[in-house]
PDB file of N, CA, C and O in Angstrom:
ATOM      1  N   UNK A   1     154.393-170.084  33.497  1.00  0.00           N
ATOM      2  CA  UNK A   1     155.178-170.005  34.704  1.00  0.00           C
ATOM      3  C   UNK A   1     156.507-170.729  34.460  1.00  0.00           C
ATOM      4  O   UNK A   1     156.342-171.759  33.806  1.00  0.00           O
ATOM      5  N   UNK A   2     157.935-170.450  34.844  1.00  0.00           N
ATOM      6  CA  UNK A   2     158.881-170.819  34.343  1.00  0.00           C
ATOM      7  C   UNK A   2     159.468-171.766  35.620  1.00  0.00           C
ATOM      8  O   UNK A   2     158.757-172.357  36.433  1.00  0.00           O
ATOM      9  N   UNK A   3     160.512-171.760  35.598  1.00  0.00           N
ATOM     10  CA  UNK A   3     161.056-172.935  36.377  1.00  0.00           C
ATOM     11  C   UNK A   3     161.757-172.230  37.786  1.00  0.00           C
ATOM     12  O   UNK A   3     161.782-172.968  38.772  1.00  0.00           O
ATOM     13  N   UNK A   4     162.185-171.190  37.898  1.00  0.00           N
ATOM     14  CA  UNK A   4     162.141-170.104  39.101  1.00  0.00           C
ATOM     15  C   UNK A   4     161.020-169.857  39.925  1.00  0.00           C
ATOM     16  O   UNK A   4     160.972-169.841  41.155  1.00  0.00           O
ATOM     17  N   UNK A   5     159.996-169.640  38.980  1.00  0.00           N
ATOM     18  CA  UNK A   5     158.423-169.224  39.671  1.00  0.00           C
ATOM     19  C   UNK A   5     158.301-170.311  40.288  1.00  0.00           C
ATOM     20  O   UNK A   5     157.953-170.287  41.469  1.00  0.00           O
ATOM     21  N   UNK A   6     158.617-171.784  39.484  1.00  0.00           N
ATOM     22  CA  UNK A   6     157.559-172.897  40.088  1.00  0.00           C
ATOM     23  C   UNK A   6     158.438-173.125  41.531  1.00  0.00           C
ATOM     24  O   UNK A   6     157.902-173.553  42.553  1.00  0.00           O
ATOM     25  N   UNK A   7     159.749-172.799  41.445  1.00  0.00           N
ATOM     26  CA  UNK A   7     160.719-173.027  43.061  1.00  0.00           C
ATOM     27  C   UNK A   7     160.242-172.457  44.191  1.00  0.00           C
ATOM     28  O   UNK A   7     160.308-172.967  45.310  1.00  0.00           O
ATOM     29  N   UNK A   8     159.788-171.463  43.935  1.00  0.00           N
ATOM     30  CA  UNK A   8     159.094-170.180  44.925  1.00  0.00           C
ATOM     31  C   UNK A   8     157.810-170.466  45.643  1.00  0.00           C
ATOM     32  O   UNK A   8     157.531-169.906  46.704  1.00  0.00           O
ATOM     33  N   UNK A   9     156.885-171.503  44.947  1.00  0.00           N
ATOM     34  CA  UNK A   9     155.702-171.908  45.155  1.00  0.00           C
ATOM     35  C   UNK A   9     155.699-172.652  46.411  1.00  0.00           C
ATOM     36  O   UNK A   9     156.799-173.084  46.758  1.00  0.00           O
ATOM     37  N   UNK A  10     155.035-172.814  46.915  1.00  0.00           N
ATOM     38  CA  UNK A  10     154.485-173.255  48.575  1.00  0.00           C
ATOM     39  C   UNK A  10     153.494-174.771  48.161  1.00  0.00           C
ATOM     40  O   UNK A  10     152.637-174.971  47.301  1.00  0.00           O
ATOM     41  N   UNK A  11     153.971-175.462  49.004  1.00  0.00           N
ATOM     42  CA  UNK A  11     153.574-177.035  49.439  1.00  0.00           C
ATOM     43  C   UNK A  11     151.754-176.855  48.482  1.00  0.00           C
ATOM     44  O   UNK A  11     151.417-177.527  47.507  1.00  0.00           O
ATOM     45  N   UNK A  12     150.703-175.507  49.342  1.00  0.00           N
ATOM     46  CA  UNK A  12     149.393-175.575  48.782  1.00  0.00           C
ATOM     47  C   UNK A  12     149.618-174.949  47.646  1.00  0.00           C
ATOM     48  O   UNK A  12     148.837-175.511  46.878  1.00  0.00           O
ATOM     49  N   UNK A  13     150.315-173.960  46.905  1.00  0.00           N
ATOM     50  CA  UNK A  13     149.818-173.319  45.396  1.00  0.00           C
ATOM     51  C   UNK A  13     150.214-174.218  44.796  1.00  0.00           C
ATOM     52  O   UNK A  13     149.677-174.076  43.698  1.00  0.00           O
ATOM     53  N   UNK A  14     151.003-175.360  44.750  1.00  0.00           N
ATOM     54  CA  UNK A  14     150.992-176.399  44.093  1.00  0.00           C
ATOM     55  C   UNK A  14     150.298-177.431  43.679  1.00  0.00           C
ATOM     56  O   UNK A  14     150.166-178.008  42.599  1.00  0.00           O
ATOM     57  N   UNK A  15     149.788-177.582  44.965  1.00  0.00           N
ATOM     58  CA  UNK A  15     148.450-178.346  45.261  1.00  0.00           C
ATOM     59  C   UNK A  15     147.225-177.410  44.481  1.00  0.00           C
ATOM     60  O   UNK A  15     146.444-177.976  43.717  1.00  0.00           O
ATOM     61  N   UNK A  16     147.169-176.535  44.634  1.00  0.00           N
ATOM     62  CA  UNK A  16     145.986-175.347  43.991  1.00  0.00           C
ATOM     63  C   UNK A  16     146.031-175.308  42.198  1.00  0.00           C
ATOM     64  O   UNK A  16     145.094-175.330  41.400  1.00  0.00           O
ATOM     65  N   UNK A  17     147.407-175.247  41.982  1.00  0.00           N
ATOM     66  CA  UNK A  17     147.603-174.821  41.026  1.00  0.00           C
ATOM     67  C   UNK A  17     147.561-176.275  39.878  1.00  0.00           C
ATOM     68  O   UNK A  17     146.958-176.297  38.805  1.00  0.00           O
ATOM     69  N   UNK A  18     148.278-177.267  40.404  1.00  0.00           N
ATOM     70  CA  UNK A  18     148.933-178.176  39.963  1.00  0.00           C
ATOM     71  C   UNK A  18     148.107-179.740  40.148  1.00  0.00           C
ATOM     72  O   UNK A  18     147.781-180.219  39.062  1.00  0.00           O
ATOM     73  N   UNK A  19     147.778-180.484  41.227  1.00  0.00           N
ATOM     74  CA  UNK A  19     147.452-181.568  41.887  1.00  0.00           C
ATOM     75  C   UNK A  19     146.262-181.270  41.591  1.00  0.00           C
ATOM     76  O   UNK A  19     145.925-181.819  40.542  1.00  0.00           O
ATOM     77  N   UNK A  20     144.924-180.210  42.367  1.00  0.00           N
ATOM     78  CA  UNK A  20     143.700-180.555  42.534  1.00  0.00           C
ATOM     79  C   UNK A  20     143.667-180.331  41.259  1.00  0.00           C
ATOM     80  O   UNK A  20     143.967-181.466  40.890  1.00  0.00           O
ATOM     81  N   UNK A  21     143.503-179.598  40.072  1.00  0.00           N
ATOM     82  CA  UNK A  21     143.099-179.636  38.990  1.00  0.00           C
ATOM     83  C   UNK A  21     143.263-180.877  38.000  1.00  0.00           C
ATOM     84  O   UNK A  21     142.491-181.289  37.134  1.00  0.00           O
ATOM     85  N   UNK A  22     144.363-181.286  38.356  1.00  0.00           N
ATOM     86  CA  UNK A  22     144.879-182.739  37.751  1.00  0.00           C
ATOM     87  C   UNK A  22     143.180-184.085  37.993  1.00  0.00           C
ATOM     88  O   UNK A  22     142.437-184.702  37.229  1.00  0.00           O
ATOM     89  N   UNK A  23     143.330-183.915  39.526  1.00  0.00           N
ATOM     90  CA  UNK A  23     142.325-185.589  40.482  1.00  0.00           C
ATOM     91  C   UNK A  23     141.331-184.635  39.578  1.00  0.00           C
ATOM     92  O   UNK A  23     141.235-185.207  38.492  1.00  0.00           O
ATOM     93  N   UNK A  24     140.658-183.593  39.563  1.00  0.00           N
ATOM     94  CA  UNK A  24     138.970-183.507  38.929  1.00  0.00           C
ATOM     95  C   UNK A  24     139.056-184.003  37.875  1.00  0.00           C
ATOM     96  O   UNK A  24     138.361-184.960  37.534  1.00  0.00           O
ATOM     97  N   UNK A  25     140.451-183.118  36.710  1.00  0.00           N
ATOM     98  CA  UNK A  25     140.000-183.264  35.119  1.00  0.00           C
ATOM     99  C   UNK A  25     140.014-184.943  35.248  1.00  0.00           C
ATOM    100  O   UNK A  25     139.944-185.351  34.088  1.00  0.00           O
ATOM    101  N   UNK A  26     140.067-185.934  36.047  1.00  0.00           N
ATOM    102  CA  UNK A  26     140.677-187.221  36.016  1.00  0.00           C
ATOM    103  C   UNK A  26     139.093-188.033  36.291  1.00  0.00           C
ATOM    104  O   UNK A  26     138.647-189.144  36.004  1.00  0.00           O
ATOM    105  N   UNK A  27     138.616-186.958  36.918  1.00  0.00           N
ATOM    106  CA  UNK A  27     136.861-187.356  36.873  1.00  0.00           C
ATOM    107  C   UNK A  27     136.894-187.460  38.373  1.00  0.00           C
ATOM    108  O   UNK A  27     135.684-187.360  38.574  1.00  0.00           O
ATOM    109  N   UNK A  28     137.290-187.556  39.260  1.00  0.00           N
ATOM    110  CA  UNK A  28     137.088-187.186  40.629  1.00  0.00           C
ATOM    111  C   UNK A  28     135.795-186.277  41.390  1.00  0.00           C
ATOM    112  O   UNK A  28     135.813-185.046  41.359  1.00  0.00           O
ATOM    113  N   UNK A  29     134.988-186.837  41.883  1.00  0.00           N
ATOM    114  CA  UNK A  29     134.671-185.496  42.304  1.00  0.00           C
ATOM    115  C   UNK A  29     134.884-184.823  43.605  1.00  0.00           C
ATOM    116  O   UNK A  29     134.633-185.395  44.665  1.00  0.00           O
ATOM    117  N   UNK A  30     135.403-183.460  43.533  1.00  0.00           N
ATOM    118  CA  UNK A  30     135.766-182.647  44.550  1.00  0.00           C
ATOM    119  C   UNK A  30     134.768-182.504  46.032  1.00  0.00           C
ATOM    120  O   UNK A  30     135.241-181.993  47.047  1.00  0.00           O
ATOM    121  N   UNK A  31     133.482-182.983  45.978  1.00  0.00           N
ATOM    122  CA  UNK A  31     132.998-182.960  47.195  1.00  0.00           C
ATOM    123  C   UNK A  31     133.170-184.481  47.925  1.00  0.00           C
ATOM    124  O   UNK A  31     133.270-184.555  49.149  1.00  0.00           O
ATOM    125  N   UNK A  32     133.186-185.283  47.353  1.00  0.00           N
ATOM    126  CA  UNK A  32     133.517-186.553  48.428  1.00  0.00           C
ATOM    127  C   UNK A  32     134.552-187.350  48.449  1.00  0.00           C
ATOM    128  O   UNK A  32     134.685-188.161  49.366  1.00  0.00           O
ATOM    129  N   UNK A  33     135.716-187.213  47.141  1.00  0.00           N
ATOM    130  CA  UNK A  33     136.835-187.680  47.179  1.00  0.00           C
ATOM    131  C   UNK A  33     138.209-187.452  47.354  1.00  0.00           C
ATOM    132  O   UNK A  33     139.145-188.250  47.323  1.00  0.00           O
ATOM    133  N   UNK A  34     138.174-185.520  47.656  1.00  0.00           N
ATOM    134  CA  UNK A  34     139.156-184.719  47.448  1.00  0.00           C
ATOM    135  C   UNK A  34     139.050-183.950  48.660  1.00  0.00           C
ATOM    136  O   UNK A  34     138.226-183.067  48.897  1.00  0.00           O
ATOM    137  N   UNK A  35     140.323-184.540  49.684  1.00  0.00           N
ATOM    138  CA  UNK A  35     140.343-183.709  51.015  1.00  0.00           C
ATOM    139  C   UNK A  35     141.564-183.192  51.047  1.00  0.00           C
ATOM    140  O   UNK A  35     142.512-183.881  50.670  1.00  0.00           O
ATOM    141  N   UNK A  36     141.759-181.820  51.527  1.00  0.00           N
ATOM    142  CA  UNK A  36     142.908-181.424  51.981  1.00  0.00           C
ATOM    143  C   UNK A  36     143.354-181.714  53.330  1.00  0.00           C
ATOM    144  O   UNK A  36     142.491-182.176  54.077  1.00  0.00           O
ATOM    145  N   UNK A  37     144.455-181.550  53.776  1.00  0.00           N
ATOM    146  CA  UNK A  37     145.013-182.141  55.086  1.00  0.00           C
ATOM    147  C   UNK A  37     144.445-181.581  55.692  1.00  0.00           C
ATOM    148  O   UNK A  37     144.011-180.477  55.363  1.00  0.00           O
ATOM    149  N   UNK A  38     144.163-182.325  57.188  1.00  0.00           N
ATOM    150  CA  UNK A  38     143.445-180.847  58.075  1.00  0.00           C
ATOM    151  C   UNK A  38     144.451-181.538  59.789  1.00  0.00           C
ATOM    152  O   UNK A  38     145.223-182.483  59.951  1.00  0.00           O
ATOM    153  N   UNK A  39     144.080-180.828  60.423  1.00  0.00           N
ATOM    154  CA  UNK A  39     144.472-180.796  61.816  1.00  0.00           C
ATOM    155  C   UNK A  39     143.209-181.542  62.665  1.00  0.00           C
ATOM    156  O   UNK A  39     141.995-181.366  62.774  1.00  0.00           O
ATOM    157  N   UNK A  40     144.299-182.552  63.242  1.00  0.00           N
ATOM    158  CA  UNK A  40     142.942-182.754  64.435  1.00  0.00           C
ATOM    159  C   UNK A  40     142.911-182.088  65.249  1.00  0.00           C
ATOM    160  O   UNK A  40     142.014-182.180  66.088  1.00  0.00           O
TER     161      UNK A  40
END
């Protein structure tokens, strides 16, 4: 993905693409330490 594509990307495919994959490979685990924002 080049540096145009990555401008185009939205607040979550970043997060999708970029962030959550980062906290797991980091040893995290995704069911009790990894929340996405939510709405009250």
């Amino acid at each position: 993905m080049n540096s145009e594509e990555k401008k185009k990307l939205s607040e979550t495919d970043i997060c999708d693409l970029f962030i959550t994959p980062a906290i797991k490979n980091a040893g995290w685990d995704q069911m009790k330490q990894i929340r996405r924002e939510f709405l009250l």
